[in-house]
C-alpha atoms as a printed R data frame, in Angstrom:
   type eleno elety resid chain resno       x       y      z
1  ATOM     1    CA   UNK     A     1 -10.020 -20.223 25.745
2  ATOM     2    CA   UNK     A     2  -7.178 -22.444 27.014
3  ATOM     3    CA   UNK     A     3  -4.290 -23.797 24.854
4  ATOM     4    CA   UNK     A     4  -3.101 -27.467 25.272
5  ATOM     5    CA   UNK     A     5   0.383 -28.578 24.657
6  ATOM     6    CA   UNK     A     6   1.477 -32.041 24.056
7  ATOM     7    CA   UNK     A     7   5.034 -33.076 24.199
8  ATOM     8    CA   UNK     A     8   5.996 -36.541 24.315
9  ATOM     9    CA   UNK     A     9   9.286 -36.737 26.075
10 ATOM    10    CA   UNK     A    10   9.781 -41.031 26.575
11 ATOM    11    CA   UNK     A    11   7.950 -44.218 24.962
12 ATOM    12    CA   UNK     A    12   4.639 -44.069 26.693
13 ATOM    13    CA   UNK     A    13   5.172 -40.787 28.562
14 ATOM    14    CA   UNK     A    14   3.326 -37.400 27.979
15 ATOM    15    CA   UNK     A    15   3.651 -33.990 29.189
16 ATOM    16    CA   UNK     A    16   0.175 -32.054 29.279
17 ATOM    17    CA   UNK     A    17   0.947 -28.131 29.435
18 ATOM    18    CA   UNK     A    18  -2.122 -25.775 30.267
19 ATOM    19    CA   UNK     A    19  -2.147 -21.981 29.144
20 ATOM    20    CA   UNK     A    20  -4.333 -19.161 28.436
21 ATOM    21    CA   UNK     A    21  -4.756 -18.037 24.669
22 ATOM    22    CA   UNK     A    22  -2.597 -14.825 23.573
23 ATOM    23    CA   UNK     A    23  -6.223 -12.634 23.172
24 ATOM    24    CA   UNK     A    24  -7.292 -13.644 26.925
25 ATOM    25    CA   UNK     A    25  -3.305 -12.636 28.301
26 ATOM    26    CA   UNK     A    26  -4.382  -9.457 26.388
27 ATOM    27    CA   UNK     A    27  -7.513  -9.152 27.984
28 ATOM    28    CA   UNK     A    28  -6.526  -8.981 31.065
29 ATOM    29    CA   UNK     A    29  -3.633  -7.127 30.846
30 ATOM    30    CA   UNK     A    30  -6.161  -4.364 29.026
31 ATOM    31    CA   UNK     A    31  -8.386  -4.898 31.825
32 ATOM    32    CA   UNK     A    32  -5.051  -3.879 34.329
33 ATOM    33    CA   UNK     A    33  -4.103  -0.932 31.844
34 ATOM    34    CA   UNK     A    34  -7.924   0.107 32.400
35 ATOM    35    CA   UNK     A    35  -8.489  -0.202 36.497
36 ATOM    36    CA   UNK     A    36  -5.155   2.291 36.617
37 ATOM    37    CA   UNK     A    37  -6.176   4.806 33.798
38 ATOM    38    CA   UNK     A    38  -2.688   3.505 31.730
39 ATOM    39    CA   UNK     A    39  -4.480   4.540 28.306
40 ATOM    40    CA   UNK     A    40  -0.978   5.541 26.721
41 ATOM    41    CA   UNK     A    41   1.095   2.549 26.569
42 ATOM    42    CA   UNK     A    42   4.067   0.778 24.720
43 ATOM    43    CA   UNK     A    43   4.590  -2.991 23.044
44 ATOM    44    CA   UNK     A    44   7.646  -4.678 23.869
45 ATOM    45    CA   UNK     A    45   8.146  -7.528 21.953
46 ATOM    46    CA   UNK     A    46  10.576 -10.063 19.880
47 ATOM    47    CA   UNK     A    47  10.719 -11.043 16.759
48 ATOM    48    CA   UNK     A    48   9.980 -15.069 18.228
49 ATOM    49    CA   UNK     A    49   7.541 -17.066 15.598
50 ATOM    50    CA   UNK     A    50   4.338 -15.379 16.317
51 ATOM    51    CA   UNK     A    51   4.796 -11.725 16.882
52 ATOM    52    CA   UNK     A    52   2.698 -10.190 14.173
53 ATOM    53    CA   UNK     A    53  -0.422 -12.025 15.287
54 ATOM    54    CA   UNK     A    54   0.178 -10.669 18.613
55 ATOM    55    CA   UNK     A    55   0.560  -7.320 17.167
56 ATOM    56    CA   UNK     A    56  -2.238  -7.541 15.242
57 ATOM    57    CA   UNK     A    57  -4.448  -8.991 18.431
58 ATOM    58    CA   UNK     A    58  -3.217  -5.613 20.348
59 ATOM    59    CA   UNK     A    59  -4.453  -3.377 17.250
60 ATOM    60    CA   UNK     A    60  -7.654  -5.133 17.243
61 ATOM    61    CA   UNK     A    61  -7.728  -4.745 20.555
62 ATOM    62    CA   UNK     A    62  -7.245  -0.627 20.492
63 ATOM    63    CA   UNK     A    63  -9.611  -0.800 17.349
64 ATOM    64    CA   UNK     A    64 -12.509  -2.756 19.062
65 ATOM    65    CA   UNK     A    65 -12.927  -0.311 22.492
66 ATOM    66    CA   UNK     A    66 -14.208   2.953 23.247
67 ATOM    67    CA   UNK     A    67 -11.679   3.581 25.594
68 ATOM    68    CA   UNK     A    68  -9.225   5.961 24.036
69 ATOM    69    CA   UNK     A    69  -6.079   3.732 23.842
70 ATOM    70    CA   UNK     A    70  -3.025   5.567 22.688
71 ATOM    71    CA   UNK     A    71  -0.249   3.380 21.384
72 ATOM    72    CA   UNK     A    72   2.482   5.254 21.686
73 ATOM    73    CA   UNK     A    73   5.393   2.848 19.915
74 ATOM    74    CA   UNK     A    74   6.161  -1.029 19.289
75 ATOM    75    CA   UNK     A    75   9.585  -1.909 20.621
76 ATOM    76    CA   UNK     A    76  10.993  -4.512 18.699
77 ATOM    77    CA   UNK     A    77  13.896  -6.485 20.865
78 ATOM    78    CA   UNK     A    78  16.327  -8.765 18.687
79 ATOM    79    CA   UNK     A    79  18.136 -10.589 21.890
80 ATOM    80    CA   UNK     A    80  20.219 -12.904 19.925
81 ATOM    81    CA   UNK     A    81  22.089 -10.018 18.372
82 ATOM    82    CA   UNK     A    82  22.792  -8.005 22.217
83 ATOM    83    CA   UNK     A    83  23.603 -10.630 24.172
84 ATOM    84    CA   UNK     A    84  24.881  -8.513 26.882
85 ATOM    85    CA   UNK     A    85  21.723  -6.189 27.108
86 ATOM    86    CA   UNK     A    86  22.791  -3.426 26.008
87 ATOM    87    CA   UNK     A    87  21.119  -2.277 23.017
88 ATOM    88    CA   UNK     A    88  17.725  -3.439 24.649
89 ATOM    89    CA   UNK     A    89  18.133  -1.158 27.915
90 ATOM    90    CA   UNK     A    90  19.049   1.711 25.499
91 ATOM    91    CA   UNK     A    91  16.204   1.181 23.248
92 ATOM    92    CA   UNK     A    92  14.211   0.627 26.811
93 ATOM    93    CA   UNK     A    93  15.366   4.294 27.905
94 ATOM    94    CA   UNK     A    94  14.710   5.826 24.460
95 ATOM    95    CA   UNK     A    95  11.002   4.741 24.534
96 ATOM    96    CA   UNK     A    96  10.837   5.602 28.371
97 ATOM    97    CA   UNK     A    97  11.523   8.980 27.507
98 ATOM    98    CA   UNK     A    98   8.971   9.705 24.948
């Protein structure tokens, strides 16, 4: 299912943005985790308006399949707070070493 975005920008002017829903992104990127035999795998994510649902989506996701997905961690990323990286490429390294 395909999202549309409307965003008038001048009197009489529209901007028409196509995209694919969150649940089909996550459908293929299951379908990629899948062909390669990634079963054990990590969320990065924000906390940007919308986050739990795509949690949730992922969860229901793992819950849904008989494919034995491990989910080994969510990595939450607050970018406003590290604007120079560095927190995120230490919490990166943390969960890359689990």
């Amino acid at each position: 299912m395909s999202q549309f975005f409307f965003c008038f920008q001048e009197s009489g002017s529209v901007y028409l943005q196509f995209s694919c829903s969150t649940g089909l992104q996550l459908e293929v990127i299951f379908e990629v985790l899948e062909e390669f035999d990634w079963t054990a795998f990590s969320v990065v994510t924000t906390r940007h308006h919308g986050y739990e649902d795509f949690l949730a989506m992922v969860e229901g996701m793992i819950d849904g399949s008989f494919i034995g997905w491990e989910r080994k961690s969510v990595v939450m990323l607050n970018l406003t707070d590290d604007p120079g990286g560095a927190r995120t490429r230490r919490l990166l390294k943390e969960n890359e070493a689990q």
